[in-house]
N, C-alpha and C positions, 0 to 999 in steps of 0.2 A: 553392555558388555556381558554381563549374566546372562542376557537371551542367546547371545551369539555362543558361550559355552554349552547353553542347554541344545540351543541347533546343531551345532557340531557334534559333543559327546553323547546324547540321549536321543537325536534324531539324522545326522547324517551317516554315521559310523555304524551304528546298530541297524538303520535302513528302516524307520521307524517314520513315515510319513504323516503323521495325524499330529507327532508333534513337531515337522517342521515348520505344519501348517498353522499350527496355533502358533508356535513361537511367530512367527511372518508377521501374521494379524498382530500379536502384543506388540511387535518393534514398530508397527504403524501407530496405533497404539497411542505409545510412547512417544512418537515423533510430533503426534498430533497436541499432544497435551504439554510437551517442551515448548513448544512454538507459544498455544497458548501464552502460557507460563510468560514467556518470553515477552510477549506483546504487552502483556500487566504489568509487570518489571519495568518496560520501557516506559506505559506511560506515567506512573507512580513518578519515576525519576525524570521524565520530562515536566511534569507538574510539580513536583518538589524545585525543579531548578528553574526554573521561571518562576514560581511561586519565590524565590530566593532573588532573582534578578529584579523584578520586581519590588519588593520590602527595599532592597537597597539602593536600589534607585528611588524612590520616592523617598525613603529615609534622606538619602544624602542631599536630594533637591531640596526639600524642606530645611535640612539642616543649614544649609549653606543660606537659603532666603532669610532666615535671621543672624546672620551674621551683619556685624557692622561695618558701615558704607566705605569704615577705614580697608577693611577686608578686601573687596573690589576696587579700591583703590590701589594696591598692591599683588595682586595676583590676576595674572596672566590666566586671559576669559579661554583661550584653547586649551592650557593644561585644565583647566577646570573641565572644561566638557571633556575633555579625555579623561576624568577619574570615573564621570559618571558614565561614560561609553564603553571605552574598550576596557577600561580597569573592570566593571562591576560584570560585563559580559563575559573576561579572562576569569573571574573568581565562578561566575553560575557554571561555564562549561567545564572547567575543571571538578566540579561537584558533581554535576549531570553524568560524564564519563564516567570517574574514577570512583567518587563517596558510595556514589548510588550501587555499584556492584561488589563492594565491598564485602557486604554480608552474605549478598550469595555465593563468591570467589570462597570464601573460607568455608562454610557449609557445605560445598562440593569437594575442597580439599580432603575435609574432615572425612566424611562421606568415601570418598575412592580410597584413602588412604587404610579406614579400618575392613572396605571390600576385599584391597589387595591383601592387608595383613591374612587375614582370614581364606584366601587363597593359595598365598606362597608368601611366609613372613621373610625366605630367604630372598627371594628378587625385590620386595619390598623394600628390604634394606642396602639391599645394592643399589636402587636407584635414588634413595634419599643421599647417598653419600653426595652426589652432585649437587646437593641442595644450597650448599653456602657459595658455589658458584653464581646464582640467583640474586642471592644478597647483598656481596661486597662493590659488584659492578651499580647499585640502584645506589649506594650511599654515594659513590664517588660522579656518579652522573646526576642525582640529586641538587649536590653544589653546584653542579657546572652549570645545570640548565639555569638556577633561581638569579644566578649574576647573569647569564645573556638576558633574560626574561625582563630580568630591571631595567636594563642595558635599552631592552628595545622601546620596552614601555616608556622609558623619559624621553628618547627621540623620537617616538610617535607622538608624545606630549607636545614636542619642539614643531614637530609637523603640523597639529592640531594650530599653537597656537601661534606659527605665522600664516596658514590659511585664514582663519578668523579676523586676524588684523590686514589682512590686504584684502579678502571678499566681501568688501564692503565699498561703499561709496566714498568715503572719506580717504582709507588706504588707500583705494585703485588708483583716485587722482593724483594721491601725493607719488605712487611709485610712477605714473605715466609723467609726470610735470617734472621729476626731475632725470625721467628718461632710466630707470632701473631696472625693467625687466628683464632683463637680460644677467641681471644681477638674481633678482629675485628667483629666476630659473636656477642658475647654477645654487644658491644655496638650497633651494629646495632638493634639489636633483640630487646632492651630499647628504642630505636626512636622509633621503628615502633609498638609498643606496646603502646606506650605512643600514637600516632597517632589513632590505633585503639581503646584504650579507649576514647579517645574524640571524634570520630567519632559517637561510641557504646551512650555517653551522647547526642551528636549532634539530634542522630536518636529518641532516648526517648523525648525530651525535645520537638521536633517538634511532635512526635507521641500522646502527652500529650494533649500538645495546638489544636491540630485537635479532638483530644475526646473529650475535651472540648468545641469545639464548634459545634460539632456533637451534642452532648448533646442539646446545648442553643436550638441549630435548631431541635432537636423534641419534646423540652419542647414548644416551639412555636409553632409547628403544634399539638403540644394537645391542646393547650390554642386556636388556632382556630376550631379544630374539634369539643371543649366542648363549646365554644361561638357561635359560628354560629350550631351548629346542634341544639341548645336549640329554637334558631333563627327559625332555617327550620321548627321545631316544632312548633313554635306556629304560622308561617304563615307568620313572618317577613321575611324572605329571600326563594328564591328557592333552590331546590338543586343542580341546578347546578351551581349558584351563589356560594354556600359552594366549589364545587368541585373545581371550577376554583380559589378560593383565596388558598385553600390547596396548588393546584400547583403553582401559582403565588408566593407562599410564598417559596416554594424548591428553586424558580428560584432567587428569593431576596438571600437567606444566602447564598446560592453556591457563588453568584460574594462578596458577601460581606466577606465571607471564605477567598474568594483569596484576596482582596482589606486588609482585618486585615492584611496577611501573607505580603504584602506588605514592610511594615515596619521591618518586620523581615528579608525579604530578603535583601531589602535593607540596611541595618543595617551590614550583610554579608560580600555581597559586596563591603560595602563601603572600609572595610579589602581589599580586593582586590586592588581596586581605588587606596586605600593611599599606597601600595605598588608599585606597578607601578607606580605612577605622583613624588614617592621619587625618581624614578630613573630617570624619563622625569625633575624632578626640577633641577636636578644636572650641573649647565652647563658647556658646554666644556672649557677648558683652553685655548687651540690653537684652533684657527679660525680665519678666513679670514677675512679681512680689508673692508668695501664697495667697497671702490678702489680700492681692490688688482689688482696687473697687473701680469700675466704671465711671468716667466724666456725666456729670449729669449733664442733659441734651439743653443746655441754656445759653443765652450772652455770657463771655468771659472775659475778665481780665487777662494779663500778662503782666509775671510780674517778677523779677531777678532782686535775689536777695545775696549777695556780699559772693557772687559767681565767679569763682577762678578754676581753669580748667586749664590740661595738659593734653595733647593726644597721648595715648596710649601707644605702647611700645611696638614693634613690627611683630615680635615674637606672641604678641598680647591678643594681636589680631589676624596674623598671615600666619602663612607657612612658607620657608623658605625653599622646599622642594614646587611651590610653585610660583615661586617668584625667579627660577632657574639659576640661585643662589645656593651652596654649598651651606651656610648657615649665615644666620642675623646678628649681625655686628651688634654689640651692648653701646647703645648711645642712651646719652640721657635726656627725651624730650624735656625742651624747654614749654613753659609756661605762659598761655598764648592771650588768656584772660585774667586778669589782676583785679579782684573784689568788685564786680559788676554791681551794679543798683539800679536799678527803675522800675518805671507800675507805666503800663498802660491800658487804661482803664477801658470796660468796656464800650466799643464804637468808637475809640480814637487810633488816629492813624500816629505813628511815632516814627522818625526817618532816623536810620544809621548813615552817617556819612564820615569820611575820615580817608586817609591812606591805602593804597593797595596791602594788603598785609597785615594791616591793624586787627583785626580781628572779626568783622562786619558779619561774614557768611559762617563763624563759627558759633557767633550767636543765634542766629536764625538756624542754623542746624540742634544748639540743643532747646530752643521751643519745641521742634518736632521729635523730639529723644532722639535723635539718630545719633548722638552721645549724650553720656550721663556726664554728671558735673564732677571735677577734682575735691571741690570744696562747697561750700552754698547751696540752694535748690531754685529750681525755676517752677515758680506756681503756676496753674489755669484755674483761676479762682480761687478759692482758699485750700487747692490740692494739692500738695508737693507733684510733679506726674512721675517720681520715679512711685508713689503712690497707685498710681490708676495704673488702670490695663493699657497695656500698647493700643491694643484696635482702638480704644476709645482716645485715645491721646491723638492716633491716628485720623481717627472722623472728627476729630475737633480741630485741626491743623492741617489746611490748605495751603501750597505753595505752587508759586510759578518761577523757575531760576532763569539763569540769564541762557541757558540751554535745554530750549523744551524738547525732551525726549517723543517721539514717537514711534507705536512699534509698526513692522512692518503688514502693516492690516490697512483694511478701510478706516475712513475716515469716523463712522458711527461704531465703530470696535472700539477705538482708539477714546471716544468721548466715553462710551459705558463702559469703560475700565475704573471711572469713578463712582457711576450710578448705576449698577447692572439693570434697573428694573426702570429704568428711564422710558418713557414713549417716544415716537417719533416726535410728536409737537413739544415736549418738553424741551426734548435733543436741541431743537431747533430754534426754541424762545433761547436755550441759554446761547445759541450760536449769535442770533440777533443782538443778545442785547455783549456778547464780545466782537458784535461790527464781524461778523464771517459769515453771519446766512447769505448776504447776497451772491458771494463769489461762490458759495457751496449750491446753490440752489441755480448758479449758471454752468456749473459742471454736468457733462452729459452723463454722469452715473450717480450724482448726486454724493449723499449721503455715502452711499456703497461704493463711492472711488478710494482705491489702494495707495496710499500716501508716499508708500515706496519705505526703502532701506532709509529707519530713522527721518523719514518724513522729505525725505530730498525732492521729490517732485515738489514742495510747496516751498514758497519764501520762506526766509528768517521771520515776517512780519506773519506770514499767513499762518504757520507754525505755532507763533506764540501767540495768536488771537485764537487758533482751538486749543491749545491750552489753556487760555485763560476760560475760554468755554466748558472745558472740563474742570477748571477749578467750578464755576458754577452750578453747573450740575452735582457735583459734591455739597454744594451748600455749607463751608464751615464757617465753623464760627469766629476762630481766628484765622486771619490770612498772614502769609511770610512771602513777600515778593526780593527778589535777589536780583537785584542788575536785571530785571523783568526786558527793558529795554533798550540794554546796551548792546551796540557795535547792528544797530538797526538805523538805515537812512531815514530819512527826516518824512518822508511821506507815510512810510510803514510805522514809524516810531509815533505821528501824531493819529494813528488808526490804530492803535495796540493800548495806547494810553488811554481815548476812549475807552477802552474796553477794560482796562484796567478801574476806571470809575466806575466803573458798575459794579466790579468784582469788590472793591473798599468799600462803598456805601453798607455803610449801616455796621459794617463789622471791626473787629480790634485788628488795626495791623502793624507789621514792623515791617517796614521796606528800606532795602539798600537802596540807597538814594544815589544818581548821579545827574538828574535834570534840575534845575531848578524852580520848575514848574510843580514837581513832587513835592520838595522839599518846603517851599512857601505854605503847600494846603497841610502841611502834617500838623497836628497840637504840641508837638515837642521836636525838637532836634537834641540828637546826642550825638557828638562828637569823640567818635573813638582814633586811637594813639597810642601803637603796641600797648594794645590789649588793654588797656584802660580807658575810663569814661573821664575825659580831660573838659570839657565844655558841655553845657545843655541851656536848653532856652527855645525859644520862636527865633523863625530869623532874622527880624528887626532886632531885638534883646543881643544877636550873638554878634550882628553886624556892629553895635554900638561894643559892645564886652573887649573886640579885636582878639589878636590872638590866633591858634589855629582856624576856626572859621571863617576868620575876615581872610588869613591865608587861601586858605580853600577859595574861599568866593572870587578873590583876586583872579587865583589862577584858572580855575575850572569855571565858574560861574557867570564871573562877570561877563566874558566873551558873548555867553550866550543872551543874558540880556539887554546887552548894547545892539545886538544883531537882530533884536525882537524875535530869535528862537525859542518863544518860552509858549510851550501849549497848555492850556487851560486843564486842572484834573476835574 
């Protein structure tokens, strides 16, 4: 604006060509070195905000990975991906936009404001009068936007997490089998509708607020163009004095445009923010000691001392904004284990049998820490392992449940998930001796075939014999088997048990028992019975003692050995 009053008054008017011509050249100049500028700015703030989207996403993935398993039992897997997708890209763009020109929007303010002064401090102050027009409209659009903003982000949560639960193999049969799509459409169709009309509000309410202050800002350059040219009129100002506050003045509302929206963005954002830091607030349940020490790499017992344990409360481990819960009812978990005791010594196998309910799989959950105990400690040799390090409680604790996860990879992904540094022949001895190299080695891509969503292209049977392959490749030293072989037919079941004796030889295990075949080769039976250890013994010892076991046998057992369904471990 300074060049355009020295072109006007010191070279159009006077007729002075050598300086329109150098002013010409400094406004290119100028033009050249803004752009610049311009382009450093942008990418400074494009790497600061990615540099931010980044940190927080990898923050919160991490975070959430130690959470305990109570945690993913209660929170909804779509609203989770939605905190770490669109919540954490809502918080980076909002920063990228707004934060990042923050300091230059006010430097320019600063900047034109003390030009103008110093040119004409009377139109100066005529145009600041409009200034708190600016202001009161960003406080009240501020609110409005941060309640749509929330509004939309938990229905986009809701959208997330009923795509996740029907794009999947399991979902899509259960909606096709009892004929719901047509269902499943129409609610979706309500989310995403409800989404875009708030979106469609979002867009007006911002589109409003910019007219309006489009507006302030040309009712202000009339209010200068009618003051100052009355000005240039009678001789008080030059014109190109006028010319350059006109522009000086564009250059004032534009940062002040952005600096009002300010608030409103950040306002936004802040939605963003507080969804995200709810899930960084969240702290882990299990973690490490200062002094944890490392399990040393040997043979281990197993061994429960006077162990009573509660789950832990919903609030203890969720969050009810993602459980699509208003808040977490105060209930009083009850008390799931009552003074546990046993030793199982290293290289013996020890079978949990007992009730649905009793407590079986909450024991084999806290061998491997995925909970810590109420009361007592659970040893791996003479180490408490709230003691040791996770990883290392981790490498010393193998388990196979009665639902072997697989993720949606090849088949040799899937095993070096336990060994990354596995070879192909090792890959492959552990497949053999889990009874799966032959069927892996007739597949036309072998090793390298894609198992599908959670392993569906394989049986129930084929499934749990590369799991138990991947337990072997891991090599621990205690094993934890859970109903390893339940709700599998009798051909898969006597091929998975195989492989299951490979995987107990030589090592300490606890297995949830339901075959009686398991149960016969174990060195101890313990008989659990809401949450206490009510019988222990061999099975000859517990068949004579009567009592729940002979119960058990009666009903579950005997059948099978009358029928000669008993496979050899």
């Amino acid at each position: 604006p300074l060049l355009f009053k020295r072109i006007v008054d010191d070279g159009i008017t006077p007729g002075n060509a050598s300086v329109v011509t150098t002013s010409a050249f400094l406004l290119v100049g100028v033009a050249v070195l803004t752009a610049v500028l311009g382009l450093i700015s942008r990418y400074w703030s494009s790497r600061i905000g990615e540099g931010l989207i980044y940190d927080l996403r990898t923050e919160v993935f991490g975070h959430v990975q130690r959470q305990p398993i109570a945690f993913f039992t209660r929170a909804q897997t779509g609203a989770l991906v939605s905190r770490l997708n669109n919540d954490v890209i809502g918080a980076q763009q909002a920063f990228t936009s707004t934060m990042s020109g923050v300091l230059g929007n006010l430097i320019s303010v600063v900047v034109v404001l003390v030009t103008m002064f110093l040119l004409s401090w009377q139109i100066t102050l005529a145009s600041l009068l409009l200034l708190p027009v600016f202001i009161i409209p960003a406080k009240w659009m501020g609110r409005r936007l941060q309640s749509l903003t929330r509004e939309q982000m938990t229905v986009n949560a809701e959208m997330s997490t009923q795509m996740t639960e029907r794009f999947n193999v399991a979902g899509a049969l259960l909606v096709k089998l009892f004929g719901r799509p047509a269902d499943e459409d129409e609610r979706f169709s309500s989310k995403a509708g409800r989404v875009r009309d708030i979106g469609v509000t979002i867009a007006m309410a911002n589109r409003y607020f910019l007219t309006a202050l489009t507006l302030v800002a040309a009712l202000a350059t009339a209010m200068v163009y009618g003051i100052g040219g009355n000005l240039v009129i009678s001789g008080a100002m030059t014109l190109g004095t006028l010319l350059a506050l006109a522009a000086l003045l564009a250059q004032l509302y534009g940062p002040l445009t952005a600096l009002s929206n300010v608030r409103v963005d950040v306002m936004t954002a802040l939605v963003s923010f507080e969804r995200v830091f709810e899930v960084l607030d969240l702290p882990p349940l299990i973690t490490d000691k200062p002094d944890a020490k490392p399990l040393p790499d040997v043979p281990t017992s197993v061994q429960f001392k006077d162990v009573s344990f509660t789950y832990p409360s919903p609030s203890e481990v969720s969050l009810a904004s993602l459980e699509s819960i208003a808040h977490h009812k105060t209930v009083r978990s009850e008390e799931v284990l009552h003074n546990v005791s046993f030793t199982v010594e290293p290289g013996q196998m020890i079978a949990l049998v007992g009730p649905s309910g009793a407590g079986k799989t909450t024991v084999t959950q806290l061998i491997a820490r995925l909970y810590d105990t109420t009361s007592g400690a659970v040893m791996l040799g003479e180490i408490d392992i709230k003691d040791a390090t996770l990883d290392s409680v981790r490498a010393t604790v193998g388990a196979v449940t009665q639902d072997a996860h697989l993720f949606h990879d090849t088949i040799k992904a899937n095993l070096l998930y336990s060994q990354p540094e596995a070879s192909d022949a090792e890959i492959m001895q552990a497949c053999d001796d889990a009874n799966i190299g032959g069927l892996i080695r007739a597949l036309p891509e072998g090793l390298e075939t894609v198992v599908g969503d959670r392993g569906h292209r394989l049986s129930g049977g084929e499934k749990q014999r590369i799991a138990i392959a991947r337990l072997l490749l891991k090599a621990p030293k205690v094993v934890v088997l859970d109903e390893a072989t339940a709700h599998l037919d009798s051909g898969s079941e006597a091929a998975v048990q195989r492989a299951l004796a490979k995987a107990l030889e030589g090592r300490t295990s606890v297995v949830v028992a339901h075959r009686l075949s398991t149960i016969r080769e174990a060195d101890e039976i313990l008989v659990i019975s809401a949450g206490s250890v009510v019988q222990r013994g061999s099975h000859t010892e517990l068949l004579a003692e009567g009592g729940q076991y002979a119960d058990l046998y009666r009903t579950q057992f005997a059948p099978e050995a009358e029928s000669g369904d008993v496979t050899p471990v």
